[in-house]
N, C-alpha and C positions, 0 to 999 in steps of 0.2 A: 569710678574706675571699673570698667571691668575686664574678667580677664578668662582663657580655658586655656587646656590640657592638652598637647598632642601626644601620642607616644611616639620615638623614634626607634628605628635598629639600633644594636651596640648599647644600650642600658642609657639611654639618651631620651629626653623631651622638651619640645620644644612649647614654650608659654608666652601665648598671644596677648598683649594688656592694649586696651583703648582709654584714652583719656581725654575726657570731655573737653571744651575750651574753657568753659566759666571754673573747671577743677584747676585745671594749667594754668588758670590766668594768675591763683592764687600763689601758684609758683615762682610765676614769672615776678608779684610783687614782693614774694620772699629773696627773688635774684636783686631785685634793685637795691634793699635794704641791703644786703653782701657788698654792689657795690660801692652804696652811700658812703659805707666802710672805710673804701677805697680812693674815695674821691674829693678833692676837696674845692667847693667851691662857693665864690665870695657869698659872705652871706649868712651862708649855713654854718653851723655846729658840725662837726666831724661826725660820721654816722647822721645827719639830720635832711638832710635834703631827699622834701618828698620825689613821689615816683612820677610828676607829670613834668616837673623840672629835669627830672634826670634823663627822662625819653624825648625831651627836647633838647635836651643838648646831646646824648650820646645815641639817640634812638634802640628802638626797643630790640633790634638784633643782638647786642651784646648779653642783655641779660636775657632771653629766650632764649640763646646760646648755655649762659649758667646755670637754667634751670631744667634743661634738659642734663645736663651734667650732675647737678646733684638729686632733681628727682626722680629719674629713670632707676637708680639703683633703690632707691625707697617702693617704689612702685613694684619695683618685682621683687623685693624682700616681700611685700604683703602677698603679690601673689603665691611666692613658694609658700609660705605661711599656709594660706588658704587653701591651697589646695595637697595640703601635705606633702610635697617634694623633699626628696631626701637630699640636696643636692652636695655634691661632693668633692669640685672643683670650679674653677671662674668661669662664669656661663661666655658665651657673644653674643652679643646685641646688637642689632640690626633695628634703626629709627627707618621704620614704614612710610608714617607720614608725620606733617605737622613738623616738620626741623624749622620753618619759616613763618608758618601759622596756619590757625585753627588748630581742630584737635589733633592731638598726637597718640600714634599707635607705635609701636616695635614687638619685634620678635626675639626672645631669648632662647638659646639651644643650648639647654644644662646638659653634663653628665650626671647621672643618680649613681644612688650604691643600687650593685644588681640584689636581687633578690633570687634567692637559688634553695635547693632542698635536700637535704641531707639523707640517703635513704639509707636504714640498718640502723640509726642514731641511739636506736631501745635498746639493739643488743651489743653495746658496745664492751669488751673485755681488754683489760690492762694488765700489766705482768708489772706487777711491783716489790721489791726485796722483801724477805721474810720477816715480821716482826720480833719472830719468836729466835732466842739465842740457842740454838745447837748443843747439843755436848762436846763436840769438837771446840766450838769457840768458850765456852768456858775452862777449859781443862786447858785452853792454850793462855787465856788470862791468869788460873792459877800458876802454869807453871813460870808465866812470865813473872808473877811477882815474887815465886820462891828463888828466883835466878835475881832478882835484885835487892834480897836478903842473902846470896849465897855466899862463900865465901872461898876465895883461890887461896890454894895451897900446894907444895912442889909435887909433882906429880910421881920423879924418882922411873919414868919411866920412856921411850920416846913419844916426842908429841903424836896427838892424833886429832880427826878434828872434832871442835867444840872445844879446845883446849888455848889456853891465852899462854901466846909466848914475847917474850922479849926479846928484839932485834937489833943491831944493826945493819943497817942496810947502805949501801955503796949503788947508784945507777949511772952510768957515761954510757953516751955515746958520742963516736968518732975523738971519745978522750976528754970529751965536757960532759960537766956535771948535768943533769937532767932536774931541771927546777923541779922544786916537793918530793922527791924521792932518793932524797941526801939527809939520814938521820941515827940516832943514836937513842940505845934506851925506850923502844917504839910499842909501847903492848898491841897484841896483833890477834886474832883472834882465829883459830885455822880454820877454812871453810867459808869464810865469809866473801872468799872475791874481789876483793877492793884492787890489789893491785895491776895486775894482768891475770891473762887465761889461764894460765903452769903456775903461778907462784906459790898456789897452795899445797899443787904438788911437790914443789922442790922444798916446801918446809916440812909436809907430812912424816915422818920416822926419825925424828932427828932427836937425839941426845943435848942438852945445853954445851959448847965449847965448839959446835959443829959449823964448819963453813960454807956454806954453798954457794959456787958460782955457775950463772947459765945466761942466756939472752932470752930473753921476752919481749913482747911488746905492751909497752902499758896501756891501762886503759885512759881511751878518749884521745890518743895519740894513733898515726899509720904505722911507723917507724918501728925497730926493736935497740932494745939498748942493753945493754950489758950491765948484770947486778953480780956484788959479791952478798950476801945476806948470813951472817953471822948469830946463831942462835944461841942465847946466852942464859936463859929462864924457858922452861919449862911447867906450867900450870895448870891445874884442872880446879873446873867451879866445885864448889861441894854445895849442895843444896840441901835445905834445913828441913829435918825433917817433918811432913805433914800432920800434926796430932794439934786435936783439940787443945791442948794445952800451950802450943806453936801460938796458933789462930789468939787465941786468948792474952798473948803475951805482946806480939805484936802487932794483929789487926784490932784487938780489943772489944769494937763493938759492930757485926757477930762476934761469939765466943767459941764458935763450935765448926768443926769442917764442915759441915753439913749445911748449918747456916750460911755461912761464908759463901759456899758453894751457889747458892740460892740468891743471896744480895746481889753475886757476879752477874748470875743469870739476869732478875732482875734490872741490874741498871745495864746489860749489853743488849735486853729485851726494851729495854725505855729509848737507847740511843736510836735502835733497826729501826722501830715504832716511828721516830723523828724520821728518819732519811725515807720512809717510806710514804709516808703523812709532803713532807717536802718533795715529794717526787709525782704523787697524786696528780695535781692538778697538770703539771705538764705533760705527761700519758696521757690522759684522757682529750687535752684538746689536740693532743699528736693523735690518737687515736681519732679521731671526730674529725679533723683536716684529711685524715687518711680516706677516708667513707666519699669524698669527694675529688671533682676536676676542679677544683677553683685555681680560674684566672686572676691575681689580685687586681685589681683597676689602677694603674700606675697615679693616679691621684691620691689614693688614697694610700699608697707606698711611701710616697714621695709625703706625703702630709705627718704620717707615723714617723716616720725617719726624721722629718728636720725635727722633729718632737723630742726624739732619742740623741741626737748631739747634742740638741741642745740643754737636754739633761745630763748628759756625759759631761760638756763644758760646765755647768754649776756644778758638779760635784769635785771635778778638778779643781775649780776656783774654792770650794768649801775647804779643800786640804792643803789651799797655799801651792797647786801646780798648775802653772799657766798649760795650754794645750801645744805651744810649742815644743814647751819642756817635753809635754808625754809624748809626743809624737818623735822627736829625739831618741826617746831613751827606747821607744819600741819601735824603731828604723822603720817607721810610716810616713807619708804622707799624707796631706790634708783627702785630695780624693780615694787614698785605700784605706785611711780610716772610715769614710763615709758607707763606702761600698763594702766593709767588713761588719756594718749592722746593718744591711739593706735587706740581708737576708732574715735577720730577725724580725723587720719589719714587715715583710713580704707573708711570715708565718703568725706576727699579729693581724693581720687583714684577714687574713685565710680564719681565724680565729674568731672574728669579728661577723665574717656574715654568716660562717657556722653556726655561731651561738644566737644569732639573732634567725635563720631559719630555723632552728630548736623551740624556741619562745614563740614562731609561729604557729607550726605545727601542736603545738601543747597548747596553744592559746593561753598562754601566760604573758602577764600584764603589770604594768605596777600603777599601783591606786592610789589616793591621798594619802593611806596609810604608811605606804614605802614613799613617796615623797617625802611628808614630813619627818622622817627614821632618818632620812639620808640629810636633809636640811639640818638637823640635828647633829649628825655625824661630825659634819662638814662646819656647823658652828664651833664645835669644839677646835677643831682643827685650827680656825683662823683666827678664835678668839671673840667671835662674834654671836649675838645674837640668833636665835634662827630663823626669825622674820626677816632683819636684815639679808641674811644668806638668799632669802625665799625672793626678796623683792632683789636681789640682785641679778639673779637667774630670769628674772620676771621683765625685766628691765630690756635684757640685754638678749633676752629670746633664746635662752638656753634649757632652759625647761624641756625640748624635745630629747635634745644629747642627754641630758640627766635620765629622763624617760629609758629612753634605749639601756643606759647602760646599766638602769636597775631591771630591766628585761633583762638583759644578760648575765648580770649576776643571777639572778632569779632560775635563767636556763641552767647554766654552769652547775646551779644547785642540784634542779632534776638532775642533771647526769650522774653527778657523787653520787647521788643515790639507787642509782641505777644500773651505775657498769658492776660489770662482775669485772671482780679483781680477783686473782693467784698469784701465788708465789713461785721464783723459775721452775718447782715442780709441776707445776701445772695443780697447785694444793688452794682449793680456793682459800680466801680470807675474809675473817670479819669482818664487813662492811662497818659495823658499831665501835669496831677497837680503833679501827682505819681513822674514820669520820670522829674520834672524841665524844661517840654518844657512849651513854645507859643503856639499860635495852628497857630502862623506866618510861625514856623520854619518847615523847610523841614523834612519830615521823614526820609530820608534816610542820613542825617548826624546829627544822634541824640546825645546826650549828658547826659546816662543816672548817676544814683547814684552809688557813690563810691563800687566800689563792691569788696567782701572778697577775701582772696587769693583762686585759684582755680591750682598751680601751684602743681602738682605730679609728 
């Protein structure tokens, strides 16, 4: 066989194969075997009847026919192979010559993934939440837990807000009762809103035994209705006072305001850390998509996307909900759910040949040593072997996909390491606190955060 390259417009090439007759002929005796299969005739064993018998009775057009059918596609799997095509959609083939006899030639017109270039990729900066807890936000954690030690008691004075009163409450309109805002005995909290836009003002100064009637309109409702609201308790929080001895009595381990103070900070510093670390990786390939015009190649949309239902559909089915059921309960459709992840797909593509122009321009590569790392990975996962894993991929010619997408993890890495990250002040951040290193460890075998699928 052999076979070359043309380039075409539009991120397209087209792959010339010629194939000799004495190669095709071997095909054509693998077609008869197929339809020995098929045929049964006196004499023979089912599957047995040689090939000069069988081109005597059904002549050799039928299986020259089945062997341009099933080796035409063998034929230009080896040439994509050979000539490393990235291909990314169903090519069309066009049989040149030889559909009848002698040798045979065709033309195949692949789509490829474009190849494109990312430029500014070095200076890329991301605005990521602050990791560090404020004084604001600790002093708002203490006060919330001295308010859930506090204790109500009559206040003896009229309400105001921040003060819990007891109600009842009467709402009609046009003379009927207004479902859930018909009750008795209601603790209420002043200031909080819940009911309508005024009703905090109509409870604001009021003495217990006081009755207030007005119209409102509730919330989540157009309408106004008519409340009578009857104020029967009046209470204020009393909150325990702050002293080491507090702290020690009730938080226990700290024992000390000061500590305590410090633990809050601490774990409200560990949570920011989290959400900021989880937010990482999608800034920066939002940030990296941004640096470019990328058209995604509707093949490679469409190839992501059935990917993505059809992991939407297994994870439904893992929780006992058919997709009828969700589609139901979230007033979808089969086509606007499809088309409500098409843009997430559209933004993995864009992701995809980003990070795989990054891995060019860096000339970064993955070598036996990250093959075998992931072989490894990947046995554990399935329970397998990692030769097994090895000769599966080997088998089945997936070795390239594997390749790329430790390229790409491998780009994704350069970048952690390289964007400048701030906080909405514009305050840079630690790259090291960020990323989960030391400032012990080596840069150049880092260990950054989990990061999302980037697989197209």
């Amino acid at each position: 066989m052999k076979s070359s390259v043309e380039p075409l417009e539009g991120n397209r090439v087209k792959i010339s194969v010629n194939i000799d007759e004495s190669e095709f002929d071997r095909d054509i005796d693998q077609a008869f075997r197929k339809i020995a299969r098929e045929v049964r005739l006196p004499g023979f064993r089912n599957g047995k009847a040689p090939r000069r018998v069988l081109e005597a009775r059904i002549g050799i057009a039928p299986a020259r026919e089945q062997a341009l059918r099933d080796a035409i596609p063998v034929y230009l799997a080896k040439a994509v192979r050979d000539h490393e095509v990235d291909l990314i959609a169903t090519p069309e083939v066009e049989i040149t010559e030889g559909e009848e006899t002698g040798p045979v030639a065709f033309d195949a017109t692949l789509e490829v993934r474009p190849e494109i270039s990312v430029p500014g990729y070095g200076g890329l900066r991301v605005e990521l939440p602050s990791p560090e807890a404020t004084d604001d936000e600790v002093a708002e954690a203490v006060a919330a837990e001295l308010r859930r030690h506090g204790q109500l008691v009559d206040a003896g004075r009229p309400s105001a807000a921040g003060d819990f009163i007891t109600v009842d409450i009467s709402a009609t309109r046009d003379g009927e009762e207004v479902a859930g805002l018909n009750t008795e005995d209601w603790s209420y909290e002043v200031g909080q809103g819940w009911i309508a836009d005024d009703f905090d003002e109509q409870v604001t100064g009021v003495l217990p035994g006081v009755e207030r009637r007005f119209s409102a309109t509730p919330k989540g409702t157009e309408e106004p209705a008519d409340f009578v609201v009857k104020v029967t308790r009046v209470q204020e929080l009393v909150l325990p006072e702050l002293t080491d001895e507090w702290v020690a009595d009730t938080i226990g381990d700290p024992d000390t305001v000061e500590a305590w103070r410090e633990s809050i900070r601490e774990r409200l510093s560990g949570g920011k850390l989290s959400q900021a670390r989880n937010q990482l990786v999608g800034r920066v390939t939002e940030a990296l998509t941004g640096l470019t015009e990328i058209e995604p190649p509707e093949a490679l949309v469409q190839g992501d996307l059935q990917r993505r239902v059809e992991g939407m559909v297994r994870q439904l089915q893992s929780q006992g909900i058919s997709v009828e059921q969700w589609l139901s309960a979230t007033g979808q459709d089969t086509t606007q759910f499809i088309e409500s992840l098409k843009p997430q797909s559209e933004q993995a593509v864009k992701v995809d040949l980003a990070l795989r122009a990054v891995a060019a321009a860096e000339g970064i590569e993955a070598d036996e040593g990250d093959l075998d790392a992931e072989y490894q990975r990947l046995a554990v996962q399935v329970n397998q072997k990692a030769n097994q894993v090895r000769k599966a991929y080997e088998s089945n010619d997936l070795v390239p996909d594997l390749v790329a997408q430790i390229r790409k993890s491998k780009a994704l890495d350069w970048l952690l390491h390289h964007v400048e990250m701030v906080d909405p002040d514009g305050h840079e951040l630690d790259r090291d606190l960020v990323l989960g290193h030391t400032h012990d460890e080596d840069e150049d075998e880092p260990s950054p955060p989990e990061s999302q699928e980037t697989e197209a």
